[in-house]
PQR file with spaces between the fields and no chain letter, atoms N, CA, C, O and H, PARSE charges and radii, in Angstrom:
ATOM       1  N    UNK     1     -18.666   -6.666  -16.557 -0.4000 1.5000
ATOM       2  CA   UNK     1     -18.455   -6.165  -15.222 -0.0000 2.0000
ATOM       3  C    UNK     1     -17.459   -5.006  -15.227  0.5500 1.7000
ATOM       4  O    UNK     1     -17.806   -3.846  -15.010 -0.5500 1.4000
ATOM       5  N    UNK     2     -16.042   -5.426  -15.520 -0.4000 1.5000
ATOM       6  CA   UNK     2     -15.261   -4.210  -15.780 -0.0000 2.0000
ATOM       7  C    UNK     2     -15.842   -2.838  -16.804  0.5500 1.7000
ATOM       8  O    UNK     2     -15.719   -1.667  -16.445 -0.5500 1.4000
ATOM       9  H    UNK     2     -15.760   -6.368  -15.696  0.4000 1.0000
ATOM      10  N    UNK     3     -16.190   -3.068  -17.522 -0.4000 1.5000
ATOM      11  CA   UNK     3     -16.864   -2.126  -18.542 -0.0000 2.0000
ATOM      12  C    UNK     3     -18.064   -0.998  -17.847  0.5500 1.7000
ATOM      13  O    UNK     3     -18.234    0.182  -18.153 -0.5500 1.4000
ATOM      14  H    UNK     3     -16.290   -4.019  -17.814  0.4000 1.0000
ATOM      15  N    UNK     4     -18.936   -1.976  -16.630 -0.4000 1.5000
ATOM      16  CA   UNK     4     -19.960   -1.200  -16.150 -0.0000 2.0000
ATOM      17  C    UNK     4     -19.110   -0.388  -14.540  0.5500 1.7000
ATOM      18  O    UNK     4     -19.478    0.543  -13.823 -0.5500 1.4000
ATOM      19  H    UNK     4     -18.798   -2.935  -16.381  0.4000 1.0000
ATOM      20  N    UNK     5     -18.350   -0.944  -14.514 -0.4000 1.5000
ATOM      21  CA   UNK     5     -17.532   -0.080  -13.534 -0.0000 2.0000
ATOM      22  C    UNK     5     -17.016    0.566  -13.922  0.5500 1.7000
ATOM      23  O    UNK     5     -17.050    1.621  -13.288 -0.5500 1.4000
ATOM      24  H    UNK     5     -18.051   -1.701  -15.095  0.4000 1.0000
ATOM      25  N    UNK     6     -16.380    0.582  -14.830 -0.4000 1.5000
ATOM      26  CA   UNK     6     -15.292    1.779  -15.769 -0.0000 2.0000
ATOM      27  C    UNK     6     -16.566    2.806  -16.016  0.5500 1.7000
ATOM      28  O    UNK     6     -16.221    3.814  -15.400 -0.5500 1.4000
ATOM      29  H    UNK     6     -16.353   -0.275  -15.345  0.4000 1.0000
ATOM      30  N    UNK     7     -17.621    3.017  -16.495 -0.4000 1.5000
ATOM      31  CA   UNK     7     -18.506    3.692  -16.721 -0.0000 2.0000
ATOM      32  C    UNK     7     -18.693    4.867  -15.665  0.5500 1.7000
ATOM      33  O    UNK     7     -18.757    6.096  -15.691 -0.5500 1.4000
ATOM      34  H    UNK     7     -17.900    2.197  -16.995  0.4000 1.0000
ATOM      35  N    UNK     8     -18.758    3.619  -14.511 -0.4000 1.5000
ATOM      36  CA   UNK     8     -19.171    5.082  -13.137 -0.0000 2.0000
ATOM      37  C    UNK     8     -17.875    5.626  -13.067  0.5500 1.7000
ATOM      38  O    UNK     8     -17.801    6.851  -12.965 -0.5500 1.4000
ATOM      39  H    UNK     8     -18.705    2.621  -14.490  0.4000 1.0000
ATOM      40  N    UNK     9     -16.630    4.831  -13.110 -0.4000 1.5000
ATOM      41  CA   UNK     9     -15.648    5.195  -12.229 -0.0000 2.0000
ATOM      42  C    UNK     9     -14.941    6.574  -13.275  0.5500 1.7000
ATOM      43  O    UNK     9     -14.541    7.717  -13.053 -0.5500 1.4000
ATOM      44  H    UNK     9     -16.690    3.836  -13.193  0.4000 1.0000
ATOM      45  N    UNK    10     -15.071    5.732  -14.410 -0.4000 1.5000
ATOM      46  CA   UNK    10     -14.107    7.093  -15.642 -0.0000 2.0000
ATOM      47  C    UNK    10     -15.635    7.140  -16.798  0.5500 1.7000
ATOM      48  O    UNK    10     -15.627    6.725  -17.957 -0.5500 1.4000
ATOM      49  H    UNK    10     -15.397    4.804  -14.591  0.4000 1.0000
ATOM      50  N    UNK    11     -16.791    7.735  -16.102 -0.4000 1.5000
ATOM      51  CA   UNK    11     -17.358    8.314  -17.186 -0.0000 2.0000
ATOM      52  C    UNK    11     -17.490    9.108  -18.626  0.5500 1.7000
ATOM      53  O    UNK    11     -18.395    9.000  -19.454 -0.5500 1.4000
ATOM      54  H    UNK    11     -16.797    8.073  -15.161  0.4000 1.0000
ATOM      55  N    UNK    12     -16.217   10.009  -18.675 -0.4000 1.5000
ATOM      56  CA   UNK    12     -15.321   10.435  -19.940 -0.0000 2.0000
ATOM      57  C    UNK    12     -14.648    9.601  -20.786  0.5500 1.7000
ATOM      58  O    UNK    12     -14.111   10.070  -21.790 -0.5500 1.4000
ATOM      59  H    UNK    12     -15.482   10.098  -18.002  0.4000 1.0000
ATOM      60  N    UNK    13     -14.583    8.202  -20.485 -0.4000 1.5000
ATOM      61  CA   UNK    13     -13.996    7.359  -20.799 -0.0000 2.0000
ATOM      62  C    UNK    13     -12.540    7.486  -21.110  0.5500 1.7000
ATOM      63  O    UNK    13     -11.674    7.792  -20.291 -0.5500 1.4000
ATOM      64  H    UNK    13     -15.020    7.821  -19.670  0.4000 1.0000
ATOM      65  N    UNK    14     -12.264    7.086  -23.020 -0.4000 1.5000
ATOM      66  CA   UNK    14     -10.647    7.624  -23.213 -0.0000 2.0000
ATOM      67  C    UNK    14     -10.129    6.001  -23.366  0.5500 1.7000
ATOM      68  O    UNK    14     -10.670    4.921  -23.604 -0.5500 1.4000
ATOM      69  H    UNK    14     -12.967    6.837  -23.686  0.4000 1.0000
ATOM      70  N    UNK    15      -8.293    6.657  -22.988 -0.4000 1.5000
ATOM      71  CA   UNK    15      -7.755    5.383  -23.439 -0.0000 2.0000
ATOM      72  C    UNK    15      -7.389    5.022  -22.644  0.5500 1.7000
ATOM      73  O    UNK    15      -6.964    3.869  -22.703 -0.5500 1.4000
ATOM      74  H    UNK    15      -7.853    7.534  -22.795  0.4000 1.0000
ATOM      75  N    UNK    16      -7.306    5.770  -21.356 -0.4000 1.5000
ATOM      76  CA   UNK    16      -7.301    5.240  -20.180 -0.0000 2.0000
ATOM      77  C    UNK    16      -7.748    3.476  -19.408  0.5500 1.7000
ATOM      78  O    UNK    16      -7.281    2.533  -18.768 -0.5500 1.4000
ATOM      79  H    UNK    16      -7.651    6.708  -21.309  0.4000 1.0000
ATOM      80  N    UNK    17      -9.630    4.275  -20.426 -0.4000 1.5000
ATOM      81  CA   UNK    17     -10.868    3.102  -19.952 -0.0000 2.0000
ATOM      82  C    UNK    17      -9.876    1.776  -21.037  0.5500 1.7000
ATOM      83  O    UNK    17      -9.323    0.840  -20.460 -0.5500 1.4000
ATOM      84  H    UNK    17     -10.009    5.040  -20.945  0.4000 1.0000
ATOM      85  N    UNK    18      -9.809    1.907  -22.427 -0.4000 1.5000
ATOM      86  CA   UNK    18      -9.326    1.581  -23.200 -0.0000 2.0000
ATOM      87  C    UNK    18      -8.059    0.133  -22.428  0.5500 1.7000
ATOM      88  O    UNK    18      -7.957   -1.090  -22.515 -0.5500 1.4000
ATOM      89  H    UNK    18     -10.259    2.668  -22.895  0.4000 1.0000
ATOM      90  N    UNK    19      -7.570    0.897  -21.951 -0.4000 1.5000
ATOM      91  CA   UNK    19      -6.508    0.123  -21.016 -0.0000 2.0000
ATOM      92  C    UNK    19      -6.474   -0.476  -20.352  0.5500 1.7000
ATOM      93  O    UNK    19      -5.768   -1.481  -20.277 -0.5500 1.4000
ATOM      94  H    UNK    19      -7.653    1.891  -21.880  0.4000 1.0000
ATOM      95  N    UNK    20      -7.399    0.016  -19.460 -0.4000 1.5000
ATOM      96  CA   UNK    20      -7.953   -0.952  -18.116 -0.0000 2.0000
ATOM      97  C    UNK    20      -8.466   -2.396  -18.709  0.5500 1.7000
ATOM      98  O    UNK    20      -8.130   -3.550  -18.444 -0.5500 1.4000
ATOM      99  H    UNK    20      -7.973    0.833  -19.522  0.4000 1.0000
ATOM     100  N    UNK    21      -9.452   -1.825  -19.652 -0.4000 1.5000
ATOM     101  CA   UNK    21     -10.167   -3.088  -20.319 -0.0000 2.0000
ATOM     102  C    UNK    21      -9.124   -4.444  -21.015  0.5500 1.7000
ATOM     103  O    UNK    21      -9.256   -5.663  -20.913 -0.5500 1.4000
ATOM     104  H    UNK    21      -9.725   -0.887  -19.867  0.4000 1.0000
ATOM     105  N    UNK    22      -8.274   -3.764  -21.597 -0.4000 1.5000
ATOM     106  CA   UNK    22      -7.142   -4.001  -21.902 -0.0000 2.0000
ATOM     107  C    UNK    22      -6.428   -5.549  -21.294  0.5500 1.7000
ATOM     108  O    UNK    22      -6.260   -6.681  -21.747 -0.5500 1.4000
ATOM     109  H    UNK    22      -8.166   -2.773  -21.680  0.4000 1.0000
ATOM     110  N    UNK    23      -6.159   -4.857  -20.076 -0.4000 1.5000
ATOM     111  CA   UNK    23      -5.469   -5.758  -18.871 -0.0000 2.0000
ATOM     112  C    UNK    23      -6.216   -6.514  -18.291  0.5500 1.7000
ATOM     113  O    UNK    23      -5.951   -7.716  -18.291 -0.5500 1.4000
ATOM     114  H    UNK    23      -6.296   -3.937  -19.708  0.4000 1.0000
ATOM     115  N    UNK    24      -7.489   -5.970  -17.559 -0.4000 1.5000
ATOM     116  CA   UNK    24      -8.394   -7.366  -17.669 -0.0000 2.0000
ATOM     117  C    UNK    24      -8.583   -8.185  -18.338  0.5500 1.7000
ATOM     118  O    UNK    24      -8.546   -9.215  -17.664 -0.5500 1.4000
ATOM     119  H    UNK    24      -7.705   -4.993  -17.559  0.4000 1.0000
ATOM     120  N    UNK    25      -8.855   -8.473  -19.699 -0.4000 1.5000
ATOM     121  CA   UNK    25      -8.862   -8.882  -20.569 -0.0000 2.0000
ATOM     122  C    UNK    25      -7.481   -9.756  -20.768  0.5500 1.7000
ATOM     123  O    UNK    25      -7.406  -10.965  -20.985 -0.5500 1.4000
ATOM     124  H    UNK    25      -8.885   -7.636  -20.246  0.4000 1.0000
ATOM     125  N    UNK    26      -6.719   -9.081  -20.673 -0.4000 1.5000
ATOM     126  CA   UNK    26      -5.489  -10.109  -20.596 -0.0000 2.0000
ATOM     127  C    UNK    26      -5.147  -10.958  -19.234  0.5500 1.7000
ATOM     128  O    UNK    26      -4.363  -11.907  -19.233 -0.5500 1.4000
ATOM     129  H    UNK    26      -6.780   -8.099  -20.497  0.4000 1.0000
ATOM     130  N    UNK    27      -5.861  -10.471  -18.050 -0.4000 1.5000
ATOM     131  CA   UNK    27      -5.628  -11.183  -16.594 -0.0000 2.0000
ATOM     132  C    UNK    27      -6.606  -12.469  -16.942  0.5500 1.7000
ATOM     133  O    UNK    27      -6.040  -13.501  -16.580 -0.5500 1.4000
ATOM     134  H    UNK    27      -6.498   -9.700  -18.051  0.4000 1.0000
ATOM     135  N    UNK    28      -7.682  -12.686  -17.432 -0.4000 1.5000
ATOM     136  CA   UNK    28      -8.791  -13.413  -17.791 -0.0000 2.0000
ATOM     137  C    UNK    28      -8.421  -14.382  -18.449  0.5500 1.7000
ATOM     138  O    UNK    28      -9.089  -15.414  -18.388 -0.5500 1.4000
ATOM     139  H    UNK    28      -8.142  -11.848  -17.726  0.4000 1.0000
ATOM     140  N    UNK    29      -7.291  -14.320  -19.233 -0.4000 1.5000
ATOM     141  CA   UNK    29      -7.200  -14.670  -20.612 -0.0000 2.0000
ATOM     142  C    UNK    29      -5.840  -15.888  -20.307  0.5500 1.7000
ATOM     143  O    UNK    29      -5.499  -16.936  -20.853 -0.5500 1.4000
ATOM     144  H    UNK    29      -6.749  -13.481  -19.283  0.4000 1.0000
ATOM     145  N    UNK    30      -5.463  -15.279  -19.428 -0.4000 1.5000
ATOM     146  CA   UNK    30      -4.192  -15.568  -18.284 -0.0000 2.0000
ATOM     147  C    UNK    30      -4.813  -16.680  -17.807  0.5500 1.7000
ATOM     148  O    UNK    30      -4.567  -17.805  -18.242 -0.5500 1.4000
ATOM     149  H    UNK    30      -5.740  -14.427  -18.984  0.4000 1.0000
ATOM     150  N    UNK    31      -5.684  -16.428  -16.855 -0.4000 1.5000
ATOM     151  CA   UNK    31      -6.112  -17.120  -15.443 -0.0000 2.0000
ATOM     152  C    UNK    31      -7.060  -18.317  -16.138  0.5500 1.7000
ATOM     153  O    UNK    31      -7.402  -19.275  -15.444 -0.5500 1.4000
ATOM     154  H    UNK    31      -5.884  -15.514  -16.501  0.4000 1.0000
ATOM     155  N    UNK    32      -7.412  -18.229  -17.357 -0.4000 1.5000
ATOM     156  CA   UNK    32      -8.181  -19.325  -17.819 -0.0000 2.0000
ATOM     157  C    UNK    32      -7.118  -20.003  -18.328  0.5500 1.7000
ATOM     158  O    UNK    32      -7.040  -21.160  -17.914 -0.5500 1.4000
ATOM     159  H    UNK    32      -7.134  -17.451  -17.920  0.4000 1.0000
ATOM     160  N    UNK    33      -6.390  -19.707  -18.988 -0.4000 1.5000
ATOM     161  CA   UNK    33      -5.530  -20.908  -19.775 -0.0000 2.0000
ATOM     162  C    UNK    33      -4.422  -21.427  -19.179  0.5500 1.7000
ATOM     163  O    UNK    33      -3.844  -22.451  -19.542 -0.5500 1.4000
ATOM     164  H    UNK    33      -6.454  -18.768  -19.325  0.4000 1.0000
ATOM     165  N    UNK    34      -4.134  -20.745  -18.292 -0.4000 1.5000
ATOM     166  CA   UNK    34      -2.948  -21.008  -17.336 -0.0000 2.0000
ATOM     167  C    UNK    34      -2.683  -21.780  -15.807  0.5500 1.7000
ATOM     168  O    UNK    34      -1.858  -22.428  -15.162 -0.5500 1.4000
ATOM     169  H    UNK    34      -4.604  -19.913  -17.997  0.4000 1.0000
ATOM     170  N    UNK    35      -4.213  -21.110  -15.759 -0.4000 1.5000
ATOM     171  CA   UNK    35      -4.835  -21.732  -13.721 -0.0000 2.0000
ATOM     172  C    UNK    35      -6.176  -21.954  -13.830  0.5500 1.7000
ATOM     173  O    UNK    35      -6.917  -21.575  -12.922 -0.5500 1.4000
ATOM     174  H    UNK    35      -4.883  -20.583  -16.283  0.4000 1.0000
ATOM     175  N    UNK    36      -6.663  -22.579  -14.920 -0.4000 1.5000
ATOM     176  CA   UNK    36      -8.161  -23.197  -14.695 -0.0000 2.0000
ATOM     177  C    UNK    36      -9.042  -22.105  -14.938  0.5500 1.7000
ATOM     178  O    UNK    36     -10.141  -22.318  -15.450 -0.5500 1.4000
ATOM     179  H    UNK    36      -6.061  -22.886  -15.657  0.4000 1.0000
ATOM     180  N    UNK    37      -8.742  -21.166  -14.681 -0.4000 1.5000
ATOM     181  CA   UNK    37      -9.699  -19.895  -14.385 -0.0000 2.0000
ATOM     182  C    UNK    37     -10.031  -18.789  -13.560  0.5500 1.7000
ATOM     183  O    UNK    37      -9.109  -18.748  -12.745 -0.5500 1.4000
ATOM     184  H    UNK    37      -7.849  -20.993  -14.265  0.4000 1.0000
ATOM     185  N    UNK    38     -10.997  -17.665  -13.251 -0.4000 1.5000
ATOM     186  CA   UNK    38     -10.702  -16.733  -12.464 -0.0000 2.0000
ATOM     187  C    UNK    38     -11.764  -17.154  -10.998  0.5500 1.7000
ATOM     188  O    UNK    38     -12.910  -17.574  -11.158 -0.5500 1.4000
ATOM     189  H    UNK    38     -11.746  -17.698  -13.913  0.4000 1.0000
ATOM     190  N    UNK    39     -11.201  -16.972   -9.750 -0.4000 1.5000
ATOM     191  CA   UNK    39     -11.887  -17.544   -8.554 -0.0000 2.0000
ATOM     192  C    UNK    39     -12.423  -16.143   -7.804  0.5500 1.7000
ATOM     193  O    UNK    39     -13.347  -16.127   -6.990 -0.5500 1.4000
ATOM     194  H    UNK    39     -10.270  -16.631   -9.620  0.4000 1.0000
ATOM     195  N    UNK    40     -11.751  -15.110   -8.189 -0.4000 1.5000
ATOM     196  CA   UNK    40     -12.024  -13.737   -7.598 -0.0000 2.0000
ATOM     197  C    UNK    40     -11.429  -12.841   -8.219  0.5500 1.7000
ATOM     198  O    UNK    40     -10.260  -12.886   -8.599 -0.5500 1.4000
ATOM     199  H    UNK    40     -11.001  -15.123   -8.850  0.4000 1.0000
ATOM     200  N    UNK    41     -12.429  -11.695   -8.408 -0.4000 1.5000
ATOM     201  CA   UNK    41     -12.088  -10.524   -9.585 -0.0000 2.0000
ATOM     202  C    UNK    41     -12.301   -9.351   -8.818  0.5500 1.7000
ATOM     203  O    UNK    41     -13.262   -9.347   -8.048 -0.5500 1.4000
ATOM     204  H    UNK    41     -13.379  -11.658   -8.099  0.4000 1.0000
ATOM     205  N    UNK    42     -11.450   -8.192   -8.910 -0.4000 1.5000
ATOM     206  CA   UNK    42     -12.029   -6.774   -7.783 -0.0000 2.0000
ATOM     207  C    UNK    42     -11.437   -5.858   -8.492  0.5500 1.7000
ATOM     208  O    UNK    42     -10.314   -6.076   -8.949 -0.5500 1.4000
ATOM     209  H    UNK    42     -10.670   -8.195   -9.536  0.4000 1.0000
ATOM     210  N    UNK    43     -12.045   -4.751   -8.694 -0.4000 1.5000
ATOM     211  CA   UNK    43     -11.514   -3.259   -9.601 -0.0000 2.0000
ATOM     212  C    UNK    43     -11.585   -2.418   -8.281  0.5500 1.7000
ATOM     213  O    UNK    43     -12.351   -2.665   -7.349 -0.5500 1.4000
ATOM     214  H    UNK    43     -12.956   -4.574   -8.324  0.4000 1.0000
ATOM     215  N    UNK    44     -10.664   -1.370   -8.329 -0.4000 1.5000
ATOM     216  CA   UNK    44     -10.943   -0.015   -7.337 -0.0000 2.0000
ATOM     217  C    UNK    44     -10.363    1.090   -7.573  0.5500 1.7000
ATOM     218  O    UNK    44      -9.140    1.224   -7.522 -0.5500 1.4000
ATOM     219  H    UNK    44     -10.041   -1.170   -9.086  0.4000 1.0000
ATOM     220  N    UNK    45     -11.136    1.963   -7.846 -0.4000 1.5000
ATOM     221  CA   UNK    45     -11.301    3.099   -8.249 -0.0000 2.0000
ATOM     222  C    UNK    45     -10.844    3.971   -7.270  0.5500 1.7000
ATOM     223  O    UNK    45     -11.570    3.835   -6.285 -0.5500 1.4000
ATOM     224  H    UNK    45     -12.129    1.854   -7.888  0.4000 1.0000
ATOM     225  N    UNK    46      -9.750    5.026   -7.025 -0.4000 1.5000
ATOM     226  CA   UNK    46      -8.959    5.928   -6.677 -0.0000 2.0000
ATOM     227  C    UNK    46      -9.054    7.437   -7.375  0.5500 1.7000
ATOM     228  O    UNK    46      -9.230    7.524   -8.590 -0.5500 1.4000
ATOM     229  H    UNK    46      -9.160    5.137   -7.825  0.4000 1.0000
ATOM     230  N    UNK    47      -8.958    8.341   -6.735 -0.4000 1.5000
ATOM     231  CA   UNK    47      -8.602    9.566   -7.710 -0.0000 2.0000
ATOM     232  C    UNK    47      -7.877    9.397   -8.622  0.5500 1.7000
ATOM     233  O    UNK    47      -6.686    9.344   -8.313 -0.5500 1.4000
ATOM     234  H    UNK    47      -8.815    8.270   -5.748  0.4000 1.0000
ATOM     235  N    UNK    48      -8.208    9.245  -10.058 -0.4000 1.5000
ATOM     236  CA   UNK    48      -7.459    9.280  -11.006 -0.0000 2.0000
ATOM     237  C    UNK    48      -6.503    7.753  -11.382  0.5500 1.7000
ATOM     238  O    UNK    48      -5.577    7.673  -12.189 -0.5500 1.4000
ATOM     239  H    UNK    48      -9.175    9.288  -10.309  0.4000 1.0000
ATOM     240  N    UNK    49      -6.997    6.780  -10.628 -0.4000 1.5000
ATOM     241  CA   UNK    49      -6.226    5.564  -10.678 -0.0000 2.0000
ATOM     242  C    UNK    49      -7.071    4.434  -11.233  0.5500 1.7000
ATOM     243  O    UNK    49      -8.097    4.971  -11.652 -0.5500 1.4000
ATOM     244  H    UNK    49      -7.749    6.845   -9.972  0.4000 1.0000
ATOM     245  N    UNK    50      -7.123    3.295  -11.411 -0.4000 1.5000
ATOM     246  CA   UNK    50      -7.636    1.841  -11.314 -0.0000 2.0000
ATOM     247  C    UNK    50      -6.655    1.182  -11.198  0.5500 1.7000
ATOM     248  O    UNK    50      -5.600    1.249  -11.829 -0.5500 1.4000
ATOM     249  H    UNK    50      -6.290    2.859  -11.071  0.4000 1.0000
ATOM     250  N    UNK    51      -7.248   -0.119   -9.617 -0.4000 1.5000
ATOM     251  CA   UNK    51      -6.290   -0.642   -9.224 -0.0000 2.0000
ATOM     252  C    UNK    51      -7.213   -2.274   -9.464  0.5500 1.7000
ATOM     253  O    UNK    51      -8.383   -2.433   -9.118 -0.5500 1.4000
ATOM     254  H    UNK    51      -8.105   -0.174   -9.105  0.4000 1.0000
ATOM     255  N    UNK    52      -6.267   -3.439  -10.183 -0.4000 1.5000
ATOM     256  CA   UNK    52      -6.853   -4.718  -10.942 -0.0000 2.0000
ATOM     257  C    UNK    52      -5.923   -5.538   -9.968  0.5500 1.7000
ATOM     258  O    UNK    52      -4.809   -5.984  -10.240 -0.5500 1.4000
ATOM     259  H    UNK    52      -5.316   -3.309  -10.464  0.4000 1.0000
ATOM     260  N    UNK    53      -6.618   -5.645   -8.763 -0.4000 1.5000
ATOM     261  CA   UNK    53      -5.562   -6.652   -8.101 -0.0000 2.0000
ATOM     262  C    UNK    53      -5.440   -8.135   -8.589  0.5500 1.7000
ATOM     263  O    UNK    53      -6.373   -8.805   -9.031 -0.5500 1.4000
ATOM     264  H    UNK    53      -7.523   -5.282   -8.542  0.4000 1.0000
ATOM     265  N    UNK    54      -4.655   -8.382   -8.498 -0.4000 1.5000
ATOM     266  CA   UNK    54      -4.277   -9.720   -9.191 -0.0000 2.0000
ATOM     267  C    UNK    54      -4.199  -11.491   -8.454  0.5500 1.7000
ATOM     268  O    UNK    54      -3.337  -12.255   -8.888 -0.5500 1.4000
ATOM     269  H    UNK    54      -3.897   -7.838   -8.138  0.4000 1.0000
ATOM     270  N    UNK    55      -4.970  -11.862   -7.583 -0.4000 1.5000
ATOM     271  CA   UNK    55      -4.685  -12.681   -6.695 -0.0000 2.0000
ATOM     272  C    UNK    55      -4.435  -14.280   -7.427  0.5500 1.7000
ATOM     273  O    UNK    55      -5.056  -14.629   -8.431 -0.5500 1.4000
ATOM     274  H    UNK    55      -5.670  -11.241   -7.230  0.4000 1.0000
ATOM     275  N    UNK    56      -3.453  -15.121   -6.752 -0.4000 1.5000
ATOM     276  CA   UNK    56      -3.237  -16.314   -7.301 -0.0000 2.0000
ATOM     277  C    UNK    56      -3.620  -17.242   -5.940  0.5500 1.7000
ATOM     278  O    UNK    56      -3.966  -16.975   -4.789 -0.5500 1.4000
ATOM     279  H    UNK    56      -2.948  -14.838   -5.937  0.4000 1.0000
ATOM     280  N    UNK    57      -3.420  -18.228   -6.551 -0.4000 1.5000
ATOM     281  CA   UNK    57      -3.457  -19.279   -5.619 -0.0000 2.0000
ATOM     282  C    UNK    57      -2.656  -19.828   -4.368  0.5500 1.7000
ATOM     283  O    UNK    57      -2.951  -20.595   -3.451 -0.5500 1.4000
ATOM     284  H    UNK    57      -3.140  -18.445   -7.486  0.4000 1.0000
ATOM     285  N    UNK    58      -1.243  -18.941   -4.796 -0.4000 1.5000
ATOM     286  CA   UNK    58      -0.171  -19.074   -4.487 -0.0000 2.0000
ATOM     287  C    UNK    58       0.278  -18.041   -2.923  0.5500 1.7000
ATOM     288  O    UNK    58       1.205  -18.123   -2.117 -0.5500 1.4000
ATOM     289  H    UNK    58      -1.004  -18.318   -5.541  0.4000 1.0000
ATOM     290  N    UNK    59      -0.761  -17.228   -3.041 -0.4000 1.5000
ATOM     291  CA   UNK    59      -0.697  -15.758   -1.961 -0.0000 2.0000
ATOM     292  C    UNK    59      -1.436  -14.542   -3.086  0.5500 1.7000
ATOM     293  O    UNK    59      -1.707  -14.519   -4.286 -0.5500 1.4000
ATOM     294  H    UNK    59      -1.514  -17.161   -3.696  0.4000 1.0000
ATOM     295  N    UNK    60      -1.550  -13.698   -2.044 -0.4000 1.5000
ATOM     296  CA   UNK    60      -2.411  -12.253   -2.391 -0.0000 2.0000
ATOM     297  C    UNK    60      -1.415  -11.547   -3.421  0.5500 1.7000
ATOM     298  O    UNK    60      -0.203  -11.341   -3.371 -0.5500 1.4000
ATOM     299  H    UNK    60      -1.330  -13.717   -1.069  0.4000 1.0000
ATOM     300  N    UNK    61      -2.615  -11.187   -4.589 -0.4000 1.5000
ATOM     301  CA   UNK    61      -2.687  -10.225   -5.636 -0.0000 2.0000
ATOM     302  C    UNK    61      -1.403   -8.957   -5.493  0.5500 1.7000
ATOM     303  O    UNK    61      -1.333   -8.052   -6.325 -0.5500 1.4000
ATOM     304  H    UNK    61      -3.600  -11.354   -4.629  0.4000 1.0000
């Protein structure tokens, strides 16, 4: 999912994409071993940004 969004969003890719993937990957990695798992996932794409909101159980991302 992240990977096919990173595609449209940073088509040039880089280490940018590199990064993003990165942190998802570590939010995932997080949310499974730590809180059961992930209940809601959202990427958003900005001029020049990606924003990986982070939501818990606890209150908003």
């Amino acid at each position: 999912m992240a990977r096919g969004f990173l595609l449209v969003a940073a088509p040039e890719g880089g280490n940018a994409v590199d990064t993003v993937l990165m942190v998802v990957s570590e939010l995932f990695t997080n949310a499974v071993r730590h809180a059961g798992g992930v209940t809601r996932f959202e990427l958003k794409a900005g001029a020049g940004t990606v924003t990986v909101p982070a939501p818990s159980r606890y209150g908003p991302g």
